[in-house]
C-alpha positions as CSV (number, residue, x, y, z in Angstrom):
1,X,-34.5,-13.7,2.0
2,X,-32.5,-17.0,1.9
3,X,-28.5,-16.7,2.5
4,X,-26.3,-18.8,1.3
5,X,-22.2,-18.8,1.9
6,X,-20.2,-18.4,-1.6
7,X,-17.4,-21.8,-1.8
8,X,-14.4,-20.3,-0.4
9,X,-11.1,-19.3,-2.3
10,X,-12.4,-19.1,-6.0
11,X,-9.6,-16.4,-7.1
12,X,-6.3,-17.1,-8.3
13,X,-4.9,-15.5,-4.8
14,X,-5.2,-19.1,-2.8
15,X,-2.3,-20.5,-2.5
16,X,-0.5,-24.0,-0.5
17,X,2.2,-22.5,2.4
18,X,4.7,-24.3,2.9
19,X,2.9,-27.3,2.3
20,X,-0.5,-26.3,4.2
21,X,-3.6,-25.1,1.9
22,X,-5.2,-22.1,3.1
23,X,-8.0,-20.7,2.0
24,X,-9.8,-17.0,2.5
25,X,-13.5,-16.6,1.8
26,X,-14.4,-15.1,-0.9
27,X,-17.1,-12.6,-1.4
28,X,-19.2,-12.1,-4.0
29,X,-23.1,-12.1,-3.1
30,X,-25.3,-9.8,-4.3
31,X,-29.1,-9.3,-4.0
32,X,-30.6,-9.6,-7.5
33,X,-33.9,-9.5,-8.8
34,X,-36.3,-9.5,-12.3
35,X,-34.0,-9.0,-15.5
36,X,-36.1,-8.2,-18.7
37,X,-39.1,-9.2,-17.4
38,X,-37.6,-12.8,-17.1
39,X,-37.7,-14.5,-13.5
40,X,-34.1,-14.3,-13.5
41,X,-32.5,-16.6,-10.0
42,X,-31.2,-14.1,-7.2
43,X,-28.1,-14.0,-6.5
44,X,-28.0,-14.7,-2.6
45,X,-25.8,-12.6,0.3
46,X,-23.2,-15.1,1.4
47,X,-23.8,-16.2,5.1
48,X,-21.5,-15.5,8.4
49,X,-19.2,-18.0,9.3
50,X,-21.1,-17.7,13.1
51,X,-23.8,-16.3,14.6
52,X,-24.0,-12.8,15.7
53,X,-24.5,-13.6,19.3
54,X,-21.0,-15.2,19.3
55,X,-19.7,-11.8,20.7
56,X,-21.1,-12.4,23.8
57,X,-21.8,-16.5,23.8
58,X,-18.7,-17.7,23.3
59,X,-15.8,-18.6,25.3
60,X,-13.6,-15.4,25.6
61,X,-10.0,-16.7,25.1
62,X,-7.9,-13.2,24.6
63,X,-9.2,-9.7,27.0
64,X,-9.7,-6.7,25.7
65,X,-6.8,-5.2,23.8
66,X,-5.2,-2.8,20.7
67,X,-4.9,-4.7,17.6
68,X,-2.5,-2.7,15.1
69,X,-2.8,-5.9,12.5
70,X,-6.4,-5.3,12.4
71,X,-7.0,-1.7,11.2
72,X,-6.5,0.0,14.8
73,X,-9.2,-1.1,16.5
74,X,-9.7,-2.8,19.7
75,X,-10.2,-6.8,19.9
76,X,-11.7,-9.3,22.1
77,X,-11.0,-13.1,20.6
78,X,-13.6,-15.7,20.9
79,X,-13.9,-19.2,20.6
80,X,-16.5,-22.0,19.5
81,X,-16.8,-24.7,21.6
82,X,-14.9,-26.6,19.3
83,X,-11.5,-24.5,19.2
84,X,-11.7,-22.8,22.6
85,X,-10.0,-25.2,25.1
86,X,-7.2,-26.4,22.2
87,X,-6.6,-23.0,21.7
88,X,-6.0,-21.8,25.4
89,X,-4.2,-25.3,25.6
90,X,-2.0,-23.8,22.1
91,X,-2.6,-27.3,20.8
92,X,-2.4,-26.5,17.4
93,X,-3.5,-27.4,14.8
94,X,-6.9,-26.4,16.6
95,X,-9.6,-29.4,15.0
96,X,-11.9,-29.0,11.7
97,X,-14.4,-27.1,12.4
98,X,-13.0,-24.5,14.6
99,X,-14.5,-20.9,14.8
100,X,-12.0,-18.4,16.1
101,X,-13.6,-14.7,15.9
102,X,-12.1,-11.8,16.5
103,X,-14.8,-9.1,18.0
104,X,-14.1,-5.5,16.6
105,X,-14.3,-2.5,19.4
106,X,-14.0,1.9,18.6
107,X,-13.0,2.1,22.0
108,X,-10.5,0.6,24.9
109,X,-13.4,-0.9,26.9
110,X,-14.6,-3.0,24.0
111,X,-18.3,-1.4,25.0
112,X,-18.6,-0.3,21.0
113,X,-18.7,-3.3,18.4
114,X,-17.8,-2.0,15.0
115,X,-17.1,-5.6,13.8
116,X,-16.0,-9.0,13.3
117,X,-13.1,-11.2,11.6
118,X,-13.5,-15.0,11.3
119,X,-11.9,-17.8,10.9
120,X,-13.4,-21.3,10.6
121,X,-11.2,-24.4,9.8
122,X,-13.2,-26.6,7.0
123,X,-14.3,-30.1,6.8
124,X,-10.8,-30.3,4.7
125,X,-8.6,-28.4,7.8
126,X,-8.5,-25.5,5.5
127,X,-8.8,-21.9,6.9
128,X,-11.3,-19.6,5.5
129,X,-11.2,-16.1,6.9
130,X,-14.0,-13.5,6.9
131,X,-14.9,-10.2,7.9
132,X,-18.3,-8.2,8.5
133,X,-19.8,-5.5,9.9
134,X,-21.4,-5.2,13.9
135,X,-24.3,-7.0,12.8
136,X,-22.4,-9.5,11.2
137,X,-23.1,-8.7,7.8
138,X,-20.5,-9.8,5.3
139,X,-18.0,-7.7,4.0
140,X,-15.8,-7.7,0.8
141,X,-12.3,-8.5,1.8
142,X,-9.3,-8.9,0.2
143,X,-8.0,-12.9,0.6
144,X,-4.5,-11.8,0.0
145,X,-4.2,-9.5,3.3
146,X,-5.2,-12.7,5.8
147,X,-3.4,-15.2,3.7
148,X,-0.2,-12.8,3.6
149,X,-0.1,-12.0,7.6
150,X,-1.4,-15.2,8.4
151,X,1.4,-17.3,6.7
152,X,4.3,-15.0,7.9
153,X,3.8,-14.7,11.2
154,X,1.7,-18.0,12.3
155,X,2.5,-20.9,10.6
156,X,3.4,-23.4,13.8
157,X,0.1,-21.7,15.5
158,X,-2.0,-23.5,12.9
159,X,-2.2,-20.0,11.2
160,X,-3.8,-18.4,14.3
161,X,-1.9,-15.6,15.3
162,X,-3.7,-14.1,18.6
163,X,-2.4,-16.0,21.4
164,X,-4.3,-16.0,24.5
């Protein structure tokens, strides 16, 4: 099966803060098939915003720790080579392309991944947000959640709101 990552912020929800565009991932793959007999074209299963691995691969920039923000689970924060020595440095706003991921933990040792939320700044310096399962399968998520917390609480952080 080919993957394929939807274009970000289709829904009405997207909106310009205080003069900075942000943008949450939208999802809406499916896995389609034959209609009527017709070779109908699948619809494909949007893509992760980073690979799987980046749980362990990546540069740790925040320990093990509670997150309330994030459903109650425990977090590690990770960082592409791109983001992770601006964002230890806070010099924001981190450069296009960043990948900041939070890793998800059921436990206070972060031994358990239960799953992920992205963020990855566009070619455009727009954020697009993204959340998935352990295996870094995509989830459905609600664009008006990250866009809400995000714009309240982290505006001068270049939207980023764990700080190392």
């Amino acid at each position: 099966m080919t993957t394929e990552r939807r274009p970000a912020c289709s829904l009405p929800d997207c909106r310009s803060i205080a003069g900075f565009a942000v943008r949450a991932l939208v999802v809406t793959g499916s896995v389609g098939g034959l209609v009527g007999g017709c070779d109908a074209a699948p619809a494909l299963a949007p893509a992760a915003l980073f690979p799987v691995a980046a749980a362990t691969d990546w540069q740790e920039v925040r320990s093990c720790r509670f997150s309330v923000e994030h459903d109650g689970v425990h977090i590690r924060v990770v960082a592409d080579a791109v983001a992770a020595t601006p964002y230890l440095a806070a010099q924001y706003p981190l450069p296009v392309g960043s990948r900041v991921v939070k890793v998800e933990y059921d436990d206070a040792k972060c031994s358990h991944r239960v799953g992920f939320t992205a963020m990855r700044k566009s070619s455009a310096g727009l954020w697009e947000w993204q959340r998935t399962d352990a295996n870094a399968g995509v989830q459905a998520m609600d664009p008006a959640r990250c866009v809400g917390c995000h714009k309240a609480a982290c505006v001068a952080t270049d939207f980023v709101c764990t700080h190392p």
